[in-house]
N, C-alpha and C positions, 0 to 999 in steps of 0.2 A: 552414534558416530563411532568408527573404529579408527583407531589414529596410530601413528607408529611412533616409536622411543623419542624423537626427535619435533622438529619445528612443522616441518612438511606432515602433513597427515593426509592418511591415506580413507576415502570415503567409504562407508560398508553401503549400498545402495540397496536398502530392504525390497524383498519381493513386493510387486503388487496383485491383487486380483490369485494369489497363489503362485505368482510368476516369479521363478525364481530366476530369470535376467534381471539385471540390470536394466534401467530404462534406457541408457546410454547405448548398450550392447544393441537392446530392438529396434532402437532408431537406426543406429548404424544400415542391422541388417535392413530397416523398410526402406531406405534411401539405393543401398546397393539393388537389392530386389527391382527396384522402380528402374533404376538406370541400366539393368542387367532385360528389360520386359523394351526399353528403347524409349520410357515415358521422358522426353523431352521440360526442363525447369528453366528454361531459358526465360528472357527479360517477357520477350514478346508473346510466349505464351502464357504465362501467368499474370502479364496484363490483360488479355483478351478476358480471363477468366470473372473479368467482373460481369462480361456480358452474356455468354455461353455457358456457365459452368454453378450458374447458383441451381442448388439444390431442390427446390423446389417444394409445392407446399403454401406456397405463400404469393400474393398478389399486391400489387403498388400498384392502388388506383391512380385517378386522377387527382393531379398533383395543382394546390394553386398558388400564385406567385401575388402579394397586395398589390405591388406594383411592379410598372414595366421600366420606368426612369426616377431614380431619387437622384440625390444630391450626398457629398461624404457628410457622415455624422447622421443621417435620417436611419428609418428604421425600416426591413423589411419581414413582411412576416410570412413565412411558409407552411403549408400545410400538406396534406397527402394523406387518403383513406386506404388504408390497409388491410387486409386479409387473409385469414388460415385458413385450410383445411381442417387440420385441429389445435386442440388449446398446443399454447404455445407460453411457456413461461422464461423470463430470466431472458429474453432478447435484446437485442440490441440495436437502436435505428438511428442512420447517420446520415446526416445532408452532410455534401461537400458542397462546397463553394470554389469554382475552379474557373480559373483564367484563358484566354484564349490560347495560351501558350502551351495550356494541360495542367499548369503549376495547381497546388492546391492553397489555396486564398487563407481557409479555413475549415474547419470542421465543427458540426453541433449534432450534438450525443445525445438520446435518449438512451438511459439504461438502468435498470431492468425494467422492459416493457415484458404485459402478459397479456396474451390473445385470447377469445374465447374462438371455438369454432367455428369458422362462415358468419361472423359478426364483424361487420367490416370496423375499423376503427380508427380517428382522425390523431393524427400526430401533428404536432405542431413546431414550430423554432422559429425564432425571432434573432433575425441578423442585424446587430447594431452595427450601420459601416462606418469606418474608422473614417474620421473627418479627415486624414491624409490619404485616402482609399483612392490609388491610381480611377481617371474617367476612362471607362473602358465596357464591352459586355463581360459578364459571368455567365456563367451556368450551374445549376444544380443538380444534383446528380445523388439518389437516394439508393442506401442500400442496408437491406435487415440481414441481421446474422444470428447466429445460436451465440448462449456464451460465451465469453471469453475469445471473442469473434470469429467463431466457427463453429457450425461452417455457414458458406456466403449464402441465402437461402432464397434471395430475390433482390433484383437490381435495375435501375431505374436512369438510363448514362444521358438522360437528358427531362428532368424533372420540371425545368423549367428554368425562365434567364431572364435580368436583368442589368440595363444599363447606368453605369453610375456617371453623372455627368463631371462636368470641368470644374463648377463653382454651386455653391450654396445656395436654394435661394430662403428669403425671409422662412421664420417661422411663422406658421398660421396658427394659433393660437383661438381663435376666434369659435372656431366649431370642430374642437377635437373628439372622435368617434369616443363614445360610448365602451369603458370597460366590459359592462353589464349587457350584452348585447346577448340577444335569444339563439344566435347562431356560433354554433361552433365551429374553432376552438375558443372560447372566451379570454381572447389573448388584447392586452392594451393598445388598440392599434394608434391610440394619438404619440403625436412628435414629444419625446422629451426635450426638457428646456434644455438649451445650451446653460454650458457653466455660467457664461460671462452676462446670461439675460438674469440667473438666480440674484434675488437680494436677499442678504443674510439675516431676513425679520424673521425668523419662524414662527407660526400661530402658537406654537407651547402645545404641551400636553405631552407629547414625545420625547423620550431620551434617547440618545444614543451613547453607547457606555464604549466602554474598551475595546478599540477594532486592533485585529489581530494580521500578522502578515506572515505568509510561510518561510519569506526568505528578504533579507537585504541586499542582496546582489545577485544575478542570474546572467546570464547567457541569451541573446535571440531565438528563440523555439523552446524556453523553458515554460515552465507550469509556476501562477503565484495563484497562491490560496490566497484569499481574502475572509473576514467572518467580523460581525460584529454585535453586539448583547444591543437590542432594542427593548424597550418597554416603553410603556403607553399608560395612561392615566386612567383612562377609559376602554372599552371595550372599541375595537376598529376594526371595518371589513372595506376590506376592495383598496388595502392602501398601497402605495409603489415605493418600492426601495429602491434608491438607483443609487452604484459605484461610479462614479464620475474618478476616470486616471486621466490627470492631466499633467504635460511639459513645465520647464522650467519656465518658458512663458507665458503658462497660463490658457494653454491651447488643449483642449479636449482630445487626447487619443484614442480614447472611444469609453462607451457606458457601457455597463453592466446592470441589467433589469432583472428584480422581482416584482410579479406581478400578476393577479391580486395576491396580497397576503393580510391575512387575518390574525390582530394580537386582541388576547385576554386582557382585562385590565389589571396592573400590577403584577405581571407576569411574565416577565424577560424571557425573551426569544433569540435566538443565533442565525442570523442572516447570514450565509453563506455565497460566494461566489469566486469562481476560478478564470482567471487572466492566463490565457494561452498566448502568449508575446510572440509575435510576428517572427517570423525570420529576418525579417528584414526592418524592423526596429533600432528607432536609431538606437546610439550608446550616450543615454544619458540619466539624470536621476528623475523621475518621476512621483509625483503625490498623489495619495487616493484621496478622495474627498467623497461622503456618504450625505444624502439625503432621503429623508423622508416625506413622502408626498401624500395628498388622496387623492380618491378618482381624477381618474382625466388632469391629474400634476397641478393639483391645485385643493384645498391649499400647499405651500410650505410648511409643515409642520416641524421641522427636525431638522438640525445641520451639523456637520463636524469638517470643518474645512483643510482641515489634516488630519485624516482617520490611519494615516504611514503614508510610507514611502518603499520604491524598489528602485535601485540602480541596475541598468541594464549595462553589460559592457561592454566592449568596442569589439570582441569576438570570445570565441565561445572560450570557457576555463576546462584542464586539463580534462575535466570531466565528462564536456560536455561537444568535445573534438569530434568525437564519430558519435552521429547519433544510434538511435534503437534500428535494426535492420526491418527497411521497408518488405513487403511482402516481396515482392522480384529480387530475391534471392535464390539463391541455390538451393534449397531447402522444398523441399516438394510442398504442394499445397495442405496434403493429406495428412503432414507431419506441422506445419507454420499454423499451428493456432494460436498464438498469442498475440500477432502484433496486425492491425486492423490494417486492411490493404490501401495502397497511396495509390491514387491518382496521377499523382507527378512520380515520372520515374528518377526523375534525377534528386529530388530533396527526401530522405526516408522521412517519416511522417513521426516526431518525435511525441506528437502530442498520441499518438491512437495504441495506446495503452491497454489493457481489459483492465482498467481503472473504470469503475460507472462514471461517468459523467454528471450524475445528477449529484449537484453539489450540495443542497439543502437536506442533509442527512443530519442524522442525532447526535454526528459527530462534535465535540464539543472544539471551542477557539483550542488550538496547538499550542502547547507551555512545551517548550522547544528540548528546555534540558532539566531534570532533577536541579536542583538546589544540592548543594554540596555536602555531604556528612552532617558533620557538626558534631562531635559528641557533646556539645555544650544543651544544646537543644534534648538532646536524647528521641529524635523523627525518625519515625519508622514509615515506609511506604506500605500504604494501605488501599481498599478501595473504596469505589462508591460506586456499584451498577458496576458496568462494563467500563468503566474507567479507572485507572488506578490514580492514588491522593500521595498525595503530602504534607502535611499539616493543613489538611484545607483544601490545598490546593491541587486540581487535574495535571496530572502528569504524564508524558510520554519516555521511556527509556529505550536507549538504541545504546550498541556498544557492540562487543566482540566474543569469542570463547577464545579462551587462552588455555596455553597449557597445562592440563592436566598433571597430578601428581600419582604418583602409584606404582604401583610393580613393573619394573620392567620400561615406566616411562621417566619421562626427562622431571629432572631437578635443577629447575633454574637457580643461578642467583641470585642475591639481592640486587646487584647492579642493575640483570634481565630481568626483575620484575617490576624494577623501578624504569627503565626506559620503556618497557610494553605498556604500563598504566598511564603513565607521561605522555606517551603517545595518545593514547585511547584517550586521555580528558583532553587535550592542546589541540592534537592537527582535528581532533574526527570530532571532538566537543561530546563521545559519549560519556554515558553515565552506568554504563552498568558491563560487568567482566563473568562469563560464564564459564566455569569450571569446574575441574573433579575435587571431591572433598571425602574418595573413596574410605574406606579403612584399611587400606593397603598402603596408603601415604599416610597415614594420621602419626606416627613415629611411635609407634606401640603405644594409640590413646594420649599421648602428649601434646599433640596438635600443635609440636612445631613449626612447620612447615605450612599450616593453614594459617596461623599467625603472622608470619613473614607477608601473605597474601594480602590478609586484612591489614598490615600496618600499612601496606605500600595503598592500599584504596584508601583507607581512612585520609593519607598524605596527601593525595590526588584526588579525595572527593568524587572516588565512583564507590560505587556498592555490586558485592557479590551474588551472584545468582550460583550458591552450591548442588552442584545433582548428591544423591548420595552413596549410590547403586549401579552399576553398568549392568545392561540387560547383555552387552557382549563381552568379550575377554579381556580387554585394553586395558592395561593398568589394575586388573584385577587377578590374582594368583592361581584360580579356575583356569581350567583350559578347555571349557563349554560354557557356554550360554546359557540363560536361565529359560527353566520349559516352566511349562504347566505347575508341575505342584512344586515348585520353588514360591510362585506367585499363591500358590492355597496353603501351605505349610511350612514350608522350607524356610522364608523369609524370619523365622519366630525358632528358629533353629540355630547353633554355631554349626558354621559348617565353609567348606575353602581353606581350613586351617586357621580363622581367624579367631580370637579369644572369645568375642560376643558373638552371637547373632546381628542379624540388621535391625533387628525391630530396638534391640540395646542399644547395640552404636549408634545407631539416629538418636533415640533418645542423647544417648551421654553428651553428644555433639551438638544435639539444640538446647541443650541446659547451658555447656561451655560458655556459647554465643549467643544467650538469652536475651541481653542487656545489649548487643553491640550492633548501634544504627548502621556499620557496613555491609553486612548482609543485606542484599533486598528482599529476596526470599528465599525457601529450603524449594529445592527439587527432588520428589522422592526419587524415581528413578529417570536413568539416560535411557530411552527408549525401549520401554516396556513394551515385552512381547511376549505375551504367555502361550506359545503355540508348546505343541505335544514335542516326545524326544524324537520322536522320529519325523518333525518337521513338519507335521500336516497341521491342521487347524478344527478346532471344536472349537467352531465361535463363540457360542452360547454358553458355553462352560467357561472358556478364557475370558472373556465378559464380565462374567458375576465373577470369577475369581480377580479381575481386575480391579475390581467395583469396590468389593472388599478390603481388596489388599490399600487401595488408596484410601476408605473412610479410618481403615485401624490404622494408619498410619500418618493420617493426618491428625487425629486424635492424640496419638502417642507424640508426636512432635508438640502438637500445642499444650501438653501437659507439661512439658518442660520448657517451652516456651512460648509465652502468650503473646507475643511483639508482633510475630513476624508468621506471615501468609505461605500456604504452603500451594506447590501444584502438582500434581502425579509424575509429568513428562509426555512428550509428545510419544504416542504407543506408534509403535513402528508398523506393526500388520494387527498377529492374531488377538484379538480381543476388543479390536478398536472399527471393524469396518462399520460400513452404512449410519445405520440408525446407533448403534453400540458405543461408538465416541462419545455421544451425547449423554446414552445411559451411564456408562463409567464414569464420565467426567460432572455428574448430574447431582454427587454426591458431596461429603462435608470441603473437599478439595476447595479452593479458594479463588482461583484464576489456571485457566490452561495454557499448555505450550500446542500452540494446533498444528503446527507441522515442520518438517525439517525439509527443505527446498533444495534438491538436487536431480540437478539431470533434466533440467526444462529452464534456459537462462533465456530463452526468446518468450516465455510465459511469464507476462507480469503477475496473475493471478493463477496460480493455478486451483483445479475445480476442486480438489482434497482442502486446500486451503479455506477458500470461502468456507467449501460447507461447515467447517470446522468453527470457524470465526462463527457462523451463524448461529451453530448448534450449542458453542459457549456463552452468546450474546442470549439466548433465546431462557439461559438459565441466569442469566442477571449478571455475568461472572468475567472480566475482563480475559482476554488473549492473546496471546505474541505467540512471533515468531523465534523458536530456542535454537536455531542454526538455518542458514544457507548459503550455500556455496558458489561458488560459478567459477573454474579455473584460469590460473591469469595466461592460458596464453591461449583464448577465447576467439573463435572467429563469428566474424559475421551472423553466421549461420545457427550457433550455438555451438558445435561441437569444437573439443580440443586435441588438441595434438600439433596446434602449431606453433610459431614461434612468441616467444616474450618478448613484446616489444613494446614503446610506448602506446600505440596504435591497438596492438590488443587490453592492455589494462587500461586506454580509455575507452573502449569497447565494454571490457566487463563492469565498468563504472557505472557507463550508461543503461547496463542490462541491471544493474544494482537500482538505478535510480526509478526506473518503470516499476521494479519492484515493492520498491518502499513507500513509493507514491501508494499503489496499485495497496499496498496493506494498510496501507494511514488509512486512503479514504473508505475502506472497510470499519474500519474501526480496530485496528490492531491496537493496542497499548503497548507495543512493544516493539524493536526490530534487534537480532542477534545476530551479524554474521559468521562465520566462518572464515577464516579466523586471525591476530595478529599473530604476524610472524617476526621473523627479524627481515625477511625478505619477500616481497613480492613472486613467487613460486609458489606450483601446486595451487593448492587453494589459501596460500597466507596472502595477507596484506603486510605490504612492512610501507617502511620510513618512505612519505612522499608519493605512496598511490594514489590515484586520483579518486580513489574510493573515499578517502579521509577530507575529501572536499563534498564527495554524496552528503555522509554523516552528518555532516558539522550543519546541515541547512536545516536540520530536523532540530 
């Protein structure tokens, strides 16, 4: 990140693919290019495009609906055979559930599906209808996309429909279909019990432990995670977990099915499931209630008749005022791959995210915020696999970058660095402050000024995330960036005018701060890049010289201090593409920063990101996000240059919130943005953005 003297910083947007634009700048010119050729982004033509415009490659066969007439609270199961040309990985298949009106009801995600070639293959989704589900017809409507929902690859605008009637009738209990049945998709097609038929004897043998909840209060069209630790005594196959949310009066808003699921015995399991809240949900407080069932709901084995709770409320919080922008934007389609296209033009579709949907991932129950310092304790954040610990315990950190110290930048004062941290633990509930700990602020080796940092976090109970390096000029008394053989040589060198070398000064500075739980971890460099002086790239060489520079350097930190985990920096270009991220970051490094998020705010995932999160995950080693940005006077579309208003910082909030979602359910351990400010400009957050109500749900 390059940032300038002051509060407002200003973003350096690393080339990609060699390209030394900005991605900001290419968009611009493909948008003008397109509107300059006459190509029309109007409402009505990037509606049509569900039906004319998929890609092709791909076939939706014949679609089957269980039934043609249920009752609200019954269950409907859907199915549709599928087919490539060729393999096909990482897609995405979506039933909409849409109303006479156009509106869209609902949506159910499969994601990541993989294709083989001309091997047709059944997709499945099971629609539990909300026991208040207007009587009316639906329709279904199926469509597969690439990635991160683009592009649209086959579409399906009338999959099949059904009528939901006026009233309920009995449940039939008597002859419920066969889980185990020889025909595919082997999905539980018997009725689950209503709440008010359960009696709370459970046959035993099942526990249900700790159920976890993403959020206590939300908005209408928001996202609540659900997850709860199951074990079993015995070994069980073919058993049903069902989330029962029900009203203050005891009235079922609808279930949530796992089914079949299989536990080991003494073996705790994390049940997962995701509560997409209606738009039109009333505003009240709500209880989940968990059971566990076997085949065909019978027996009861397990119950927790308050596994939480979620307040919905009466309209949506400053955050969540303009939702994510529906595809019928201005925004060409060629350029809109982030946000999966709406059905209804008038409601944007807050839930179609490039968040996978498939919610039973390895992600572990959400511990919302670190635990607070302590020096009493003397806890240091550590990990376990791809998750980061704390005495124990799985933890997630979300927080801010704050101002850097160093040459030429700003030196707050104690007053500003006690209201920025105040801020960042109170309104946004983070836990962690990412900043310069260059040698150009250190006060000639006296590390006054890192001090003042560390008092005010220890005060306010976040911890520091120090880089220690800038790979660009900002705050460092260089007036070039570091090439090639900075990163093979240089690094082990004094040089910039400063007394040590870097390989010294890290040391001296991880000895300092050996002992002090405020730190959460050392960051070797701000965005390493070891491209040649004259700009070009030897991959292969910047690579192993990367590879290097972060094992002798993580070495050399943990020699002076053995607490605290170290991670190289997110590498900006040369020495980090494709396969290379993985190699460099493959080494004694601890946990990676997998990417810095700029210049794509309509992309809740972008495809750099994943792979990055994969390619960490894949080496046992937790990862975050060490910056993202998105400028506050943000429109619709993604691009800036308009006004600051409330309307656009709740815009950027909500492009914040698709994000964080979009990185949790990856498995991110982490989220950073970009950055507190005193004010809501550029890319700061200040006092009372609605970004500081995002934060605080995580």
């Amino acid at each position: 990140m390059h940032i300038n003297t002051a509060y407002s910083h200003v973003r350096h947007l690393r080339p990609l693919h060699r390209s030394v634009w900005p991605a900001r700048h290419r968009r611009a010119v493909a948008i003008a290019l397109l509107l300059a050729l006459g190509l029309s982004t109007t409402h009505s033509a990037l509606a049509d495009r569900h039906v004319r415009a998929a890609s092709g490659g791909v076939t939706i066969g014949t679609a089957t609906v269980s039934a043609g007439t249920v009752a609200p609270g019954s269950i409907v199961d859907l199915s549709s055979s599928i087919r490539t040309d060729a393999n096909l990985q990482g897609a995405i298949v979506d039933y909409y559930i849409v109303d006479s009106s156009g509106h869209t009801v609902t949506q159910l995600v499969d994601s990541p599906v993989s294709f083989s070639a001309n091997t047709p293959q059944t997709i499945s989704q099971r629609w539990i209808v909300p026991s208040g589900q207007a009587a009316a017809p639906y329709t279904f409507k199926i469509g597969v996309f690439g990635q991160n929902w683009s592009p649209l690859m086959a579409w399906n605008d009338r999959a099949g429909s059904v009528t939901i009637m006026a009233s309920s009738p009995s449940i039939n209990t008597a002859t419920p279909p066969s889980i185990n049945t020889a025909t595919p998709p082997s999905i539980n097609t018997a009725t689950p019990p209503s709440i008010n038929t359960i009696i709370p004897s459970p046959s035993g043998g099942v526990t249900i432990g700790t159920a976890t909840v993403s959020a206590g209060t939300v908005a209408p069209g928001s996202i609540v995670d659900l997850s709860s630790s199951i074990r079993t005594d015995a070994n069980l196959q073919g058993a049903i977990v069902d989330y029962y949310i029900v009203d203050s009066s005891g009235h079922t808003v609808t279930q949530l099915v796992d089914s079949p699921v299989s536990f080991s015995a003494n073996t705790p399991q994390t049940i997962s499931q995701r509560w997409i809240v209606p738009s039109g949900q009333a505003a009240a407080p709500y209880t989940f209630k968990i059971g566990v069932f076997g085949q065909n709901w019978s027996p009861l084995m397990a119950w927790n008749d308050r596994a939480g709770s979620v307040t919905i409320m009466a309209s949506s919080p400053s955050i969540n005022t303009a939702t994510p922008p529906s595809i019928n934007t201005a925004t060409p389609p060629s350029i809109n791959t982030a946000t999966p296209p709406s059905i209804n033009t008038a409601t944007p579709p807050s839930i179609n995210t490039a968040t996978p949907p498939s919610i039973n991932t390895a992600t572990p129950p959400s511990i919302n915020t670190v635990p607070q310092t302590g020096n009493a304790n003397g806890s240091y954040i550590s990990h376990t696999g791809t998750q980061l610990t704390l005495n124990g315990a799985t933890v997630r950190v979300t927080g801010y970058n704050y101002t850097w110290l160093g040459t030429n930048c700003s030196n707050p004062s104690d007053a500003q660095i006690a209201a920025a941290f105040s801020a960042i633990q109170h309104a946004s509930k983070g836990t962690v402050v990412r900043t310069a700990f260059y040698q150009s602020g250190s006060n000639s080796l006296a590390f006054t000024d890192f001090d003042r940092y560390v008092a005010a976090a220890k005060h306010y109970g976040v911890r520091i995330v120090p880089m220690l390096v800038n790979e660009w000029t900002d705050c460092e008394p260089s007036s070039r960036m570091k090439y090639l053989p900075w990163y093979q040589t240089g690094y082990a060198q004094a040089n910039d005018g400063y007394p040590l070398s870097f390989h010294d000064y890290a040391v001296r500075l991880a000895a300092h701060y050996a002992n002090e739980p405020a730190i959460a971890w050392w960051q070797v460099a701000n965005e390493p890049d070891a491209r040649n002086a004259d700009h070009s790239c030897s991959e292969s060489l910047a690579a192993s010289a990367l590879r290097t520079f972060a094992d002798t350097m993580t070495s050399a930190i943990k020699s002076a201090d053995p607490h605290h985990m170290v991670d190289l920096g997110a590498i900006s270009w040369c020495g980090g593409q494709g396969n290379d991220y993985q190699v460099v970051n493959a080494g004694k490094a601890d946990l990676c920063d997998a990417y810095h998020d700029y210049g794509s705010p309509t992309t809740p995932m972008p495809s750099d990101l994943q792979n990055h999160l994969n390619a960490c995950h894949s080496d046992n080693k937790p990862a975050f996000v060490g910056e993202a940005g998105i400028c506050a006077d943000v429109t619709a579309t993604g691009s800036c240059g308009g006004t600051i208003n409330a309307a656009s910082l709740t815009q950027r909030a909500s492009f914040f919130k698709a994000k964080m979602d979009a990185a949790v359910t990856h498995g991110a351990a982490g989220y950073i943005i970009w950055e507190q400010g005193t004010s809501s400009a550029g890319w700061g957050v200040g006092p009372g953005d609605p970004i500081e109500g995002v934060m605080a749900a995580y």
